[in-house]
LUMVO-308912 format. One line per field, with one value per residue (C-alpha): residue in three letters; chain; z, x, y. Coordinates in nm, 3 decimals. Example, Ala and Ser with C-alpha at 12.3 -4.5 7.8 and 13.67 -1.06 7.14 Angstrom:
! residues 2
code <- (Ala; Ser)
unit <- (A; A)
pz <- (0.780; 0.714)
px <- (1.230; 1.367)
py <- (-0.450; -0.106)
***
This chain:
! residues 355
code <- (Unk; Unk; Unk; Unk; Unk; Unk; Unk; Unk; Unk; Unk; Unk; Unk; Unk; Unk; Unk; Unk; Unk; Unk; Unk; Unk; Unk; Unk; Unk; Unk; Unk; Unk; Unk; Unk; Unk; Unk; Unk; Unk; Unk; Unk; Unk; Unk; Unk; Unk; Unk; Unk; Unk; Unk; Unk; Unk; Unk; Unk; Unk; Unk; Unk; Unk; Unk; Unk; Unk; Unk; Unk; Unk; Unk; Unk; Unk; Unk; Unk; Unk; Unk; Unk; Unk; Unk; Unk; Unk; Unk; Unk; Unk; Unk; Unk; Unk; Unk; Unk; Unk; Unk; Unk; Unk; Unk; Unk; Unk; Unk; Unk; Unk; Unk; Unk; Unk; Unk; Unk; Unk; Unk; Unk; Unk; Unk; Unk; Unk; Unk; Unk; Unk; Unk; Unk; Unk; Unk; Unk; Unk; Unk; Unk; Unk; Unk; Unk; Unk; Unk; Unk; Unk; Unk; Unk; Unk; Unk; Unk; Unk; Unk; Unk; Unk; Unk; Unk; Unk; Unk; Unk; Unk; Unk; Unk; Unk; Unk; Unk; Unk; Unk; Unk; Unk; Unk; Unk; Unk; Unk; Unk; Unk; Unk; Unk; Unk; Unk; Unk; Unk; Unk; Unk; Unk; Unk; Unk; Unk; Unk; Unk; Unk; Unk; Unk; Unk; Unk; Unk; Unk; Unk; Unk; Unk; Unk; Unk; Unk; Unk; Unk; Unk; Unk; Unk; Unk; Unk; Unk; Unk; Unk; Unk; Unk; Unk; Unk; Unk; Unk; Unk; Unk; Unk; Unk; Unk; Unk; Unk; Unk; Unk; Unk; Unk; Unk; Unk; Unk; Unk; Unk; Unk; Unk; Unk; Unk; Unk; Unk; Unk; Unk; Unk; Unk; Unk; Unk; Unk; Unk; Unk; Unk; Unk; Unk; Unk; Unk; Unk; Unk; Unk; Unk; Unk; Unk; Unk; Unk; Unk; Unk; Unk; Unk; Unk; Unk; Unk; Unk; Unk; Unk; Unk; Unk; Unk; Unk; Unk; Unk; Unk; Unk; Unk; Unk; Unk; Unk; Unk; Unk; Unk; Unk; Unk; Unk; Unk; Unk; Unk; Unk; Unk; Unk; Unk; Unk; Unk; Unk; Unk; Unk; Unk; Unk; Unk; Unk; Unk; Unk; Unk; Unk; Unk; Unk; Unk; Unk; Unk; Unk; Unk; Unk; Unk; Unk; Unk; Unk; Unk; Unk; Unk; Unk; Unk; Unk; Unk; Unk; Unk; Unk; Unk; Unk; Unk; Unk; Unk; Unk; Unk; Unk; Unk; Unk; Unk; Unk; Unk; Unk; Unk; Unk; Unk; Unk; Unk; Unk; Unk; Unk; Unk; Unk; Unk; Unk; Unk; Unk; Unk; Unk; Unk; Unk; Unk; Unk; Unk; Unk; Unk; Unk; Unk; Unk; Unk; Unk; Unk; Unk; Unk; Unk; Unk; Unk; Unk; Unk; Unk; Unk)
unit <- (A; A; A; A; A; A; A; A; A; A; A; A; A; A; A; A; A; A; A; A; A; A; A; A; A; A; A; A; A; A; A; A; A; A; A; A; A; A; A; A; A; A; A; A; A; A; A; A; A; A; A; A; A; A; A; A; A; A; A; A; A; A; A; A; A; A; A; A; A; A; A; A; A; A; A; A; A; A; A; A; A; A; A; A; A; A; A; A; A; A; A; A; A; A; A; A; A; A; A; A; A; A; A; A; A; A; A; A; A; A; A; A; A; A; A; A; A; A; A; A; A; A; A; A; A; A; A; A; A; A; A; A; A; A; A; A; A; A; A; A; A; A; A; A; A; A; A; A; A; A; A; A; A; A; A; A; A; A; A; A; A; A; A; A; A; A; A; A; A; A; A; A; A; A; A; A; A; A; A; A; A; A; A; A; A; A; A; A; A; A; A; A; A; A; A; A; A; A; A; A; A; A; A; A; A; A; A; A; A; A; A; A; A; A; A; A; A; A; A; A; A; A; A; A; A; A; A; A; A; A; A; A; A; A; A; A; A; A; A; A; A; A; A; A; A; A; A; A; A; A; A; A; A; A; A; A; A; A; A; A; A; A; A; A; A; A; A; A; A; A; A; A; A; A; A; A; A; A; A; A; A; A; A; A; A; A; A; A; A; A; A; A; A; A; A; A; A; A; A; A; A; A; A; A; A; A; A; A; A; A; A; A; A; A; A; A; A; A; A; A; A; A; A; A; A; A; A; A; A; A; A; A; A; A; A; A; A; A; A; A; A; A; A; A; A; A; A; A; A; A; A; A; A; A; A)
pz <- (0.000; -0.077; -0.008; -0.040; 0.222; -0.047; 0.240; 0.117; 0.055; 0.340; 0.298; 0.506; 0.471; 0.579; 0.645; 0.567; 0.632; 1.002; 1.021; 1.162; 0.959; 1.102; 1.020; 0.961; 0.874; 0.801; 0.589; 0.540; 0.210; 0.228; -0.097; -0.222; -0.234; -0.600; -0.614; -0.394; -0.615; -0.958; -0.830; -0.674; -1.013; -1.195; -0.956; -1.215; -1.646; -1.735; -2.036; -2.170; -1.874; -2.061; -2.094; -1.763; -1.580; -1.740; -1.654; -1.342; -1.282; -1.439; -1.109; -0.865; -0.969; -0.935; -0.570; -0.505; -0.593; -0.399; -0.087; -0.156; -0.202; 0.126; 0.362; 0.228; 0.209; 0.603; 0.733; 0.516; 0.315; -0.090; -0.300; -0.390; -0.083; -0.164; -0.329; -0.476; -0.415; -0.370; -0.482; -0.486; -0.694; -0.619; -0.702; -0.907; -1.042; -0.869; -1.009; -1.032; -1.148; -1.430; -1.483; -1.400; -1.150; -1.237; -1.023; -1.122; -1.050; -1.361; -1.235; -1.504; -1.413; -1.013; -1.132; -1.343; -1.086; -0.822; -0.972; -0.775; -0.890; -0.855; -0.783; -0.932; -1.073; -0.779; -0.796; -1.168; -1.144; -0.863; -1.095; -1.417; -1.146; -1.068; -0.757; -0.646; -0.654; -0.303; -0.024; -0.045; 0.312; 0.474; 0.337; 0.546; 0.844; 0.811; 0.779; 1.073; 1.314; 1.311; 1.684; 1.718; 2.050; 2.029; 1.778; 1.651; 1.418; 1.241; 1.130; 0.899; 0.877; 0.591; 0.360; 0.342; 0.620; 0.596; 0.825; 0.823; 1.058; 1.189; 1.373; 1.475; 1.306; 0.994; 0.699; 0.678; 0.517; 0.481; 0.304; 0.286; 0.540; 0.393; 0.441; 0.694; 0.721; 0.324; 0.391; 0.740; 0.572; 0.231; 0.482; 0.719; 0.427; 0.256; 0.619; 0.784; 0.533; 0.774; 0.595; 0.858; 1.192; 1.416; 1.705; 1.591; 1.780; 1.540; 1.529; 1.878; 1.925; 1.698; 1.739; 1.466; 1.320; 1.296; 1.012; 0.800; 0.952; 0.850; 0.521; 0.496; 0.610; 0.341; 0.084; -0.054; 0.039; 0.380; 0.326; 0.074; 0.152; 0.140; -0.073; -0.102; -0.208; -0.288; -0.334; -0.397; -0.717; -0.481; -0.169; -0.238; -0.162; -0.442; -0.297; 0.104; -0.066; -0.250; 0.094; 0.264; 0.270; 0.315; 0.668; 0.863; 1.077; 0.921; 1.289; 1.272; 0.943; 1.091; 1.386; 1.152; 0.926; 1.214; 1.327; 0.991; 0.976; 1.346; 1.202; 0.918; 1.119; 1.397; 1.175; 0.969; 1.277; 1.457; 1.071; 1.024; 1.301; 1.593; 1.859; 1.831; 2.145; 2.018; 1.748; 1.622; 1.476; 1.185; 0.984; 1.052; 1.162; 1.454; 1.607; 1.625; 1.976; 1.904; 1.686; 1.874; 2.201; 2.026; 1.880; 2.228; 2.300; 2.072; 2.055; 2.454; 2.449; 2.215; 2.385; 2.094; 2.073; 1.837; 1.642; 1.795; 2.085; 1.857; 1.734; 1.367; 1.434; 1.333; 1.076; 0.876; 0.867; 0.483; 0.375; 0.527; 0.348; 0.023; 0.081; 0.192; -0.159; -0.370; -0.185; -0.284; -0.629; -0.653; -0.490; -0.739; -0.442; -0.513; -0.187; -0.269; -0.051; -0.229; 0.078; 0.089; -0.301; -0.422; -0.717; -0.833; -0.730; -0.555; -0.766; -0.821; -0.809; -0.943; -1.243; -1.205; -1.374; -1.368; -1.252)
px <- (0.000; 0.123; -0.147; -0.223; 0.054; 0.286; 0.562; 0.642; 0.497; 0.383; 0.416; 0.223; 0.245; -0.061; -0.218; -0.595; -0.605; -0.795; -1.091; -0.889; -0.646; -0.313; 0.014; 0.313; 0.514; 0.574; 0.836; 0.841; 1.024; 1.045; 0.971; 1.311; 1.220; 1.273; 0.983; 0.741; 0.816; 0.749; 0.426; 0.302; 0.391; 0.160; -0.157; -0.116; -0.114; 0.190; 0.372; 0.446; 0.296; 0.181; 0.531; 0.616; 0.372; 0.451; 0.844; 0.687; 0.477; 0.751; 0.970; 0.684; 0.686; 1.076; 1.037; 0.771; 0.866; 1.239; 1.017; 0.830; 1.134; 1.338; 1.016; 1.057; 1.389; 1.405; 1.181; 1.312; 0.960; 0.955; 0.786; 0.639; 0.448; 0.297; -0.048; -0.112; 0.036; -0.275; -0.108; -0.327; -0.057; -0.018; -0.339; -0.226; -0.584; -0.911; -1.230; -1.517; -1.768; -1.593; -1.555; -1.157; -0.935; -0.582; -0.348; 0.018; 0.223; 0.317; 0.151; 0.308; 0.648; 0.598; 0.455; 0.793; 1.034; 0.872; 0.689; 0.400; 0.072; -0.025; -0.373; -0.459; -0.702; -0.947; -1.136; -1.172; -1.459; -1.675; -1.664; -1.776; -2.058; -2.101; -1.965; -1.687; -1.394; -1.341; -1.360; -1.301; -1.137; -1.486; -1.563; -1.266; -1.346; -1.671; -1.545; -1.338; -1.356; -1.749; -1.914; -2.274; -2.405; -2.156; -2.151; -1.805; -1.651; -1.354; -1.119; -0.853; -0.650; -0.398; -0.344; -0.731; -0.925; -1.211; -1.468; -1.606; -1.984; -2.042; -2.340; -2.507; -2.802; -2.740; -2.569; -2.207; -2.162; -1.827; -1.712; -1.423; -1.414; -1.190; -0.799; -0.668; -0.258; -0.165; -0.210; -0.081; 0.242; 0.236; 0.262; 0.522; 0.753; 0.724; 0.756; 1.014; 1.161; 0.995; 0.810; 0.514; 0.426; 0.551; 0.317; 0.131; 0.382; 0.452; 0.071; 0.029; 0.238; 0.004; -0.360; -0.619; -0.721; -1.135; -1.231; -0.969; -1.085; -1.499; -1.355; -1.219; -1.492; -1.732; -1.583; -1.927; -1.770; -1.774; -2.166; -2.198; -2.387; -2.240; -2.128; -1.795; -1.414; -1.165; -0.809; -0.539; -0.729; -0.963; -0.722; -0.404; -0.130; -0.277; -0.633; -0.523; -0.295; -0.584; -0.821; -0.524; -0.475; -0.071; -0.084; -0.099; 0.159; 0.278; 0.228; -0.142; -0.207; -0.085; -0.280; -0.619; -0.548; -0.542; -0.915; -0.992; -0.914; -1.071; -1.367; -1.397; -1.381; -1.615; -1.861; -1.917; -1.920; -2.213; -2.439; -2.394; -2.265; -2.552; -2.533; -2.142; -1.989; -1.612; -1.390; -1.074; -0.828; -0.557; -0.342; -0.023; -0.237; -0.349; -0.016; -0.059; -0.126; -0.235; -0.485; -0.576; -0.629; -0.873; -1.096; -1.105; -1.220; -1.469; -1.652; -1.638; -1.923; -1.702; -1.414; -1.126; -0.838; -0.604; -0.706; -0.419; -0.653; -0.858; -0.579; -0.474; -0.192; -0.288; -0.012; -0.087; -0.433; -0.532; -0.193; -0.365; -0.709; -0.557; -0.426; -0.794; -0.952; -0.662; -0.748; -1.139; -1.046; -0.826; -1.181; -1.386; -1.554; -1.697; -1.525; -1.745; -1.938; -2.243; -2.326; -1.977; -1.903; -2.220; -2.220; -2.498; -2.446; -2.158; -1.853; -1.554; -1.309; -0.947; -0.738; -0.506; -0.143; 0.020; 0.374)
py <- (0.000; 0.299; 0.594; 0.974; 1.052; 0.961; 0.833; 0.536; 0.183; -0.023; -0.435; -0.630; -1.071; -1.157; -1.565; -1.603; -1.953; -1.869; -1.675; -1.397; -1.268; -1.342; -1.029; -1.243; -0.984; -0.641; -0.376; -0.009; 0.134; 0.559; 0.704; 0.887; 1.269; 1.269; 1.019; 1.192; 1.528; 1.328; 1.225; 1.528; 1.670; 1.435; 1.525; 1.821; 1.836; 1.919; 1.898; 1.468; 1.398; 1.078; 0.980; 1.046; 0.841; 0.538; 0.588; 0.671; 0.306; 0.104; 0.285; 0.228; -0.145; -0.200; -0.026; -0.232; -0.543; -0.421; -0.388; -0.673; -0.915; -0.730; -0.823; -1.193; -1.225; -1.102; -1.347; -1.641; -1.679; -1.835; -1.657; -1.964; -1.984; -1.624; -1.661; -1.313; -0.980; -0.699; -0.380; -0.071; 0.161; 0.505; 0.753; 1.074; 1.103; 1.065; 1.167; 0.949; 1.192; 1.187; 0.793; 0.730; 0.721; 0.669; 0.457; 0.417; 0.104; -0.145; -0.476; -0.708; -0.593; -0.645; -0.988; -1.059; -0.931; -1.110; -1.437; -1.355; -1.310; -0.926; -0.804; -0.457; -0.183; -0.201; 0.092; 0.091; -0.177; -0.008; 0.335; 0.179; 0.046; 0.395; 0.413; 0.671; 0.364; 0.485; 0.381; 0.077; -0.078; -0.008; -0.370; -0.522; -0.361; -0.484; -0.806; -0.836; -0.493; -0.530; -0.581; -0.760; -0.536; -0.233; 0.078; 0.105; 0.389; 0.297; 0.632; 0.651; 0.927; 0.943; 1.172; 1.224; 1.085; 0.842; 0.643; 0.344; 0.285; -0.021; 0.019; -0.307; -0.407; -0.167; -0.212; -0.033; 0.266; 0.430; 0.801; 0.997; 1.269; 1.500; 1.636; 1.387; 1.461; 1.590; 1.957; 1.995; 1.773; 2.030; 2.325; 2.256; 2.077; 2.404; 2.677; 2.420; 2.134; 1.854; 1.560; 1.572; 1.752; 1.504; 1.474; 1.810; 2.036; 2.271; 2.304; 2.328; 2.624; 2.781; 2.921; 2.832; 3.137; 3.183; 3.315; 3.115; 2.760; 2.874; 2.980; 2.620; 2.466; 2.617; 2.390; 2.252; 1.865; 1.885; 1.971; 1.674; 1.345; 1.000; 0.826; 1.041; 1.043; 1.304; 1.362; 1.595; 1.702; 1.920; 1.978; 2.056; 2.351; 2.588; 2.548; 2.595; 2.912; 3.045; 3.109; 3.299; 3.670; 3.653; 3.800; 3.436; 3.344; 3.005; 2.819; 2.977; 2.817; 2.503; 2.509; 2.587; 2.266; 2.051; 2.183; 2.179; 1.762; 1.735; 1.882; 1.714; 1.344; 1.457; 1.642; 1.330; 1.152; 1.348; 1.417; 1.026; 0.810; 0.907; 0.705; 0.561; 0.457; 0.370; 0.516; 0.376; 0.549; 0.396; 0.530; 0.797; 1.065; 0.883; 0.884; 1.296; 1.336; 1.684; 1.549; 1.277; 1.489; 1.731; 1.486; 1.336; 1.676; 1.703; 1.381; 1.333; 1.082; 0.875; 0.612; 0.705; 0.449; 0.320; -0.015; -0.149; -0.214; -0.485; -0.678; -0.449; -0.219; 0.157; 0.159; -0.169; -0.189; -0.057; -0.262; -0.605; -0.451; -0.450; -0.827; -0.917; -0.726; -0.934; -1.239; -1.142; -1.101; -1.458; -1.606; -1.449; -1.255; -0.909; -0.686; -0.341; -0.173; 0.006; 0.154; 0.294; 0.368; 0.428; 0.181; 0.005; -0.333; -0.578; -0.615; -0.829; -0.581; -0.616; -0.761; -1.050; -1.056; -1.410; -1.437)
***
């Protein structure tokens, strides 16, 4: 997995064979900054920008199959012994209401370097259904987070944030939230050269400024129903640039993106999650104590831990999701939500490249 956040690519080795899936083993590969500024650059037309995204893939697939191969070759596993690789690629494009969403990450080469089968092109299915591609991890939670007697919210805060409601009795619904960590990351990388906020202290020497956080916050998707997804096409650095008048104090700024995420997560929580008694948080965001401490604050009738609590560490979570959708594909299983996505019907989502 390798998300929004653009970090670097999580492996996870995960063992179906029980009812509960069982994390053998895990590797983290950092994106080289030259990477991460390629990609960024193709969230944007630009000149061959055609030709660029195919280099682009074909280097996605040699680092993945380089993680890939490292996380094996560590704990002394044969590829042979590897059913399928579930790779989501990295998103540069997202926009369902127009019918794509683009992906990058060369499948048939991480199949040839690794002879493993590799699981792609999930979300392409769900949008010709329809849907928005996205989410689509509210299906695995569903699967194996669910509780029969107790409401349970599931958060994940990446680059964008999204929830997942698994209230008992009801079918699951799930829907991006909005900016989860990508423009509090874009604005200290650019004010201080760091990669993320660690902790959200940069942020918490800060005040969030009023009037800017309300001017935010009237972005018509926040006010959007479910079924929803977005992506840096809508926020990104230009957008968060274009509501400032100049005069901010960078640390301000800072401080208003983190409300700006907190409200995002609890609004959606409170308009569509009444009555939830636990929320658990995944992905790097939830290791911002900052962030963590004011949604405490502002969902107070809500216990808020990490998912670490329920068996899935916060960090590997979506990676062991992506396993579960390839393994769904390889059974000829659909692994939408229609609730979630807004397609039209269940789908078998995914294409299959042969070592």
């Amino acid at each position: 997995m390798s998300g929004t956040s653009l970090d670097g690519i999580d492996v996870a080795l995960v063992d179906f064979s029980d009812t509960t899936p069982k994390l053998i083993a895990t590797h983290f590969q950092p994106y080289p900054d030259s990477l991460k500024a390629t990609l960024l650059a193709l969230h944007q037309p630009a000149s061959n920008e055609l030709h660029q995204a195919q280099i682009t893939a074909n280097q996605l697939a040699t680092d993945y199959a380089t993680a890939t191969l490292a996380l094996l070759q560590t704990n002394s596993v044969s590829a042979k012994n590897v059913r399928a690789i579930g790779c989501h690629g990295q998103t540069i494009r997202h926009r369902p209401e127009l019918g794509y969403t683009v992906q990058l990450g060369n499948a048939a080469l991480l199949a040839e370097l690794t002879s493993i089968d590799v699981v792609s092109d999930f979300r392409s299915r769900d949008i010709a259904a329809h849907g928005q591609g996205a989410p689509l991890v509210p299906a695995f939670h569903d699967r194996v987070l669910r509780h029969p007697n107790i409401h349970r919210v599931i958060v994940n805060i990446g680059g964008i944030s999204n929830l997942t409601n698994l209230a008992p009795n009801q079918p699951t619904i799930g829907f991006d939230c909005g900016p989860g960590n990508l423009l509090m990351d874009a604005w200290i990388y650019e004010h201080q050269g760091c990669a993320y906020d660690k902790n959200g202290a940069w942020a918490s020497s800060g005040k969030a400024i009023p009037s800017l956080l309300e001017k935010l916050k009237s972005e018509s998707f926040f006010r959007a129903p479910p079924p929803k997804s977005c992506g840096r096409d809508l926020f990104n650095l230009p957008w968060l640039k274009s509501q400032l008048h100049g005069d901010e104090t960078p640390e301000d700024v800072q401080a208003t993106l983190l409300a700006l995420t907190v409200h995002g997560i609890t609004d959606s929580i409170q308009r569509n999650c009444a009555g939830a008694e636990e929320v658990y948080l995944c992905g790097g965001g939830a290791y911002n104590g900052a962030l963590m401490r004011s949604l405490k604050q502002s969902l107070p009738q809500c216990n808020i831990q990490l998912t670490d609590v329920l068996g899935i560490g916060a960090n590997w979570l979506e990676a062991i999701a992506f396993a579960w959708l390839a393994q769904q594909t390889i059974n000829g299983k659909s692994a939408n939500l229609p609730e979630a996505t807004g397609a039209k019907h269940p789908c078998i989502l995914g294409a299959i490249y042969q070592k």
